[in-house]
N, C-alpha and C positions, 0 to 999 in steps of 0.2 A: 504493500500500500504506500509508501513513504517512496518509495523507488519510482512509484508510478507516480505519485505528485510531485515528486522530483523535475520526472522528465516534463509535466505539463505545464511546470511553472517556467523551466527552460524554455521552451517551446513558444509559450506567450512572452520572453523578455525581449528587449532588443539585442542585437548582434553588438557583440564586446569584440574588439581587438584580436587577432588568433595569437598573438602572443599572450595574453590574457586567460585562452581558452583552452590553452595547452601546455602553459606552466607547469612545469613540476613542483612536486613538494619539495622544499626546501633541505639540506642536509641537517637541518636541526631548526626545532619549532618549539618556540617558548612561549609557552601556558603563563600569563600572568596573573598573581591572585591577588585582590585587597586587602586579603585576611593573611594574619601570620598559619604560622602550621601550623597544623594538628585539628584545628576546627574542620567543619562538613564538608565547606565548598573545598578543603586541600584535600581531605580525603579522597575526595571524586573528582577532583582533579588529578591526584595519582592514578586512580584507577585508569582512567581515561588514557592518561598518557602513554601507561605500558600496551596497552588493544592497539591507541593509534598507530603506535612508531610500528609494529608489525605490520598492520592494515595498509600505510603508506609509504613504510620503506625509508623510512626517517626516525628521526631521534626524539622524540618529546619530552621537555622540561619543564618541572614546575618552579616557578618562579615567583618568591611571595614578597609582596611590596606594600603590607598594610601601612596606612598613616592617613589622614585626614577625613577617612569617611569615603575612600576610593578613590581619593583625588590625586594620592600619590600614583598609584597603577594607572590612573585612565590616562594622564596625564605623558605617561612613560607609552604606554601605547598608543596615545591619539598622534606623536611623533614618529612611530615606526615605521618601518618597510612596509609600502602593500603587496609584500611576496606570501604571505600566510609564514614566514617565519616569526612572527610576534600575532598572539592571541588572546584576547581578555577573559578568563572568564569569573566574571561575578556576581552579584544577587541582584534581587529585585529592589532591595535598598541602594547599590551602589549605582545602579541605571534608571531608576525610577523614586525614589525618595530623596537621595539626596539632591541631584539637581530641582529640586522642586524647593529645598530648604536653602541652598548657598546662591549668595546675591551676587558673588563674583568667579565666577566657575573660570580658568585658565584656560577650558578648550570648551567647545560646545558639542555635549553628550550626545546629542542628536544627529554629530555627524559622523559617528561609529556607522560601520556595514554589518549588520546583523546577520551571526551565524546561524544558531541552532539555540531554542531552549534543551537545558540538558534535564532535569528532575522537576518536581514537584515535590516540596519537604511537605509533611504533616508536622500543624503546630497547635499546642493546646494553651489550654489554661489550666495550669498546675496550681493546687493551695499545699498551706501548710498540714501533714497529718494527723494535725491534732484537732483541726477543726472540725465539730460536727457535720460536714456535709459532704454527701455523694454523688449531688448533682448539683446542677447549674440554678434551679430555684431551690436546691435547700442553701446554697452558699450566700444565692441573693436575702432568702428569709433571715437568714443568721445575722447578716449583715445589716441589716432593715432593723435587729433588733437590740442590736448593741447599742444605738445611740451615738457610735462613732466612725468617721471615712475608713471607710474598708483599703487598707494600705497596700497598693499594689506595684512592684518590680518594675525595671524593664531595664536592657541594657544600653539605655543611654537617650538623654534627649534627641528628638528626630529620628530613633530607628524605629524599627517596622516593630518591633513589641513596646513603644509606647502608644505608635496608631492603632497598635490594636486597643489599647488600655481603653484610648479614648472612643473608639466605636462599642465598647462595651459600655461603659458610662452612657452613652447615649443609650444603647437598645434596654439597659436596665435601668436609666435612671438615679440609677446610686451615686452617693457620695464617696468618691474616690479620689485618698491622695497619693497621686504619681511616687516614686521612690525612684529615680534613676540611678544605676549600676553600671559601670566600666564593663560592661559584655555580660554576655551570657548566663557564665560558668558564676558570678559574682553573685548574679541576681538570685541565680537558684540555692546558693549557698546560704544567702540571706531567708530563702521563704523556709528552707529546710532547717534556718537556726530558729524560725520565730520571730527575725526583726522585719518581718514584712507576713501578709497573711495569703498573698497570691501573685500571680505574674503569666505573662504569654514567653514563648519562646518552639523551639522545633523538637521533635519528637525524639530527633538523636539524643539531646541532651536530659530530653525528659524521662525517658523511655526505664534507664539504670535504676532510675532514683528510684520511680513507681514501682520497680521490680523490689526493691528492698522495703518498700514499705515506708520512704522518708519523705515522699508527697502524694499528693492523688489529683491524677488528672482527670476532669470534672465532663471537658469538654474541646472539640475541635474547632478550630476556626473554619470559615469556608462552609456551603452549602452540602458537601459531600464527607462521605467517611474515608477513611484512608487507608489503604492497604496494609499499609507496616501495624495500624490497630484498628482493625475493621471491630471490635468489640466497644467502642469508645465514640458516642454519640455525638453528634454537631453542637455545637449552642444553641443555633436556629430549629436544632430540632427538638431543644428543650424548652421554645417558647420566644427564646431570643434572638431569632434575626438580626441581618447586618453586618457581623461581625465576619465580614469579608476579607479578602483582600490577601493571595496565596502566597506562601513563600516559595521560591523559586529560582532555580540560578540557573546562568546562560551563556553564551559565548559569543562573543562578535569580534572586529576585525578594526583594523584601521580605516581613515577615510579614504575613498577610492578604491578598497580591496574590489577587484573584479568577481562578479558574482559565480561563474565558473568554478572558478577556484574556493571560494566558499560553499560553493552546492557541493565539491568535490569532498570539503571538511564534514560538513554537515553529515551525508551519507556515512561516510565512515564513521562516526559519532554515533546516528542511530542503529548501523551494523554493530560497534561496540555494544552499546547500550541492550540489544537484542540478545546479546548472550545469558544463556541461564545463569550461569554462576556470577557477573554481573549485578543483573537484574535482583536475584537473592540476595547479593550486598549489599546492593543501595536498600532494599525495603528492610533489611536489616538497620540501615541508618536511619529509618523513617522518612527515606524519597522513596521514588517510584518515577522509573523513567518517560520524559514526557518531549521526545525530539517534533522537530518542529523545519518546514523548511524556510530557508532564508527567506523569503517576502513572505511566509506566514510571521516568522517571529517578528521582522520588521512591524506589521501592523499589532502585533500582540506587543511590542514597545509604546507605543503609540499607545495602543488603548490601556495600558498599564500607568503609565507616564499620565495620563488624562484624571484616571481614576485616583491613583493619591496624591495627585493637585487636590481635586476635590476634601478629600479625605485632610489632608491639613488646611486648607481655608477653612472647613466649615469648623476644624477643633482648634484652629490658631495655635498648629504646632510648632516650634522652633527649636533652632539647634542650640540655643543658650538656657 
């Protein structure tokens, strides 16, 4: 299926260059990541790179350049070669959140060539296990009955778990005060010590914790349930709608990359991604592979990009 909308999206583009179209893969291709190591997106970016370099007969490198919220990597990439030796891949924060929140961006986000979405993470809403609640209205009734803001994580002003903070606030109503955490790993440490009573984040990191019994995750963000915990019910489908808006990471290219040579990345990507033992690893991190072709992702930037505009004007999120 991916093979054949491959060829029809070819088919419908304009004629590129034959040098363009018959480029070879590069003798070494480097994966750029925003995030230092060890976090999702490197994980799966390892994986990725060992499938590639056999698939294309090249070297693939991951290469981690966290600092500014992406701005250090996009920045390193929006200057590179459009040979497909330098490749970005990062989240829906680094492509779609944060250029919505910085007033002076160094290159303009928009003029990346989009490769391939790589996953779909599942991400919940994890509380403390102490609190009496098993669901999403017993944690709203608890909180309703306290008398005080229900204190909630997230790693860091402007990321994608405090938009979610605030689409929950909105679908519940509740009083809630923000706690902002230096990442992830911090926030959860905090809800699992008791200095905080709840927080959103991705299932990788949730996932251990719930298994030992040190949080309980209540609910999924998103309309749908999710592979890696198909046992583990939506918000919206506890009553509370809204609480949109997927995590997800992805790859693109420099400006001008010829789309060729991207359709030829792409494919390989979802050839990787198609392998079972793959496939079992990402849902083991709580993704689930979700490739895409180059003018689909393009427009799925676009309307991703459109959606949390939205989503911080209406909650007046900022990066301060």
């Amino acid at each position: 299926m991916f093979r054949r909308t491959l060829l029809r999206g070819l088919a419908a583009a304009p004629l590129l260059p034959a040098a363009g179209a018959f480029a070879q893969q590069p003798a070494t291709t480097r994966i750029v990541i925003p995030f230092a190591a060890g976090g999702p997106i490197d994980l799966i970016g390892r994986l990725l790179a060992e499938k590639l370099g056999s698939r294309l007969g090249s070297t693939f490198i991951v290469d981690n350049r966290p600092g500014g919220n992406g701005v250090v990597a996009g920045q390193y990439v929006f200057r590179a070669p459009t040979d497909g030796s330098v490749l970005y891949f990062g989240a829906v924060s680094t492509f779609c959140i944060t250029p919505n929140l910085e007033a002076n961006m160094p290159f303009d986000p928009r003029a990346f060539t989009p490769v391939t979405r790589v996953v779909v993470s599942g991400s919940g809403l994890a509380i403390n296990a102490a609190i009496p609640a098993r669901t999403v209205p017993e944690l709203v009734a608890w909180a309703r009955g306290r008398g005080q803001p229900l204190k909630v994580a997230s790693n860091g002003n402007g990321s994608i778990a405090h938009a979610w903070l605030e689409l929950f606030r909105k679908a519940t109503g509740l009083d809630i005060l923000h706690v902002p955490y230096r990442g992830a790993g911090p926030a959860l440490v905090a809800i699992t010590a008791g200095e905080v009573d709840a927080g959103f984040s991705d299932l990788l990191v949730q996932l251990p914790l719930a298994r030992d019994n040190r949080i309980r995750i209540l609910g999924l963000v998103g309309t749908e349930r999710h592979r890696a915990a198909p046992d583990i019910p939506t918000i919206a489908e506890q009553g509370f709608p809204g609480v949109n808006g997927l995590s997800w990471s992805g790859i693109v290219a420099p400006p001008a990359t010829p789309l060729p040579l991207r359709t030829r990345l792409a494919e390989a990507i979802a050839e990787a991604l198609s392998d079972p033992a793959i496939e079992q690893r990402l849902i083991s991190f709580g993704s689930a592979p979700a490739p895409m072709t180059p003018p689909e992702f393009g427009r799925y930037l676009e309307a991703e990009t459109a959606f949390w505009a939205q989503v911080i004007r209406d909650a007046r999120i900022t990066m301060g």
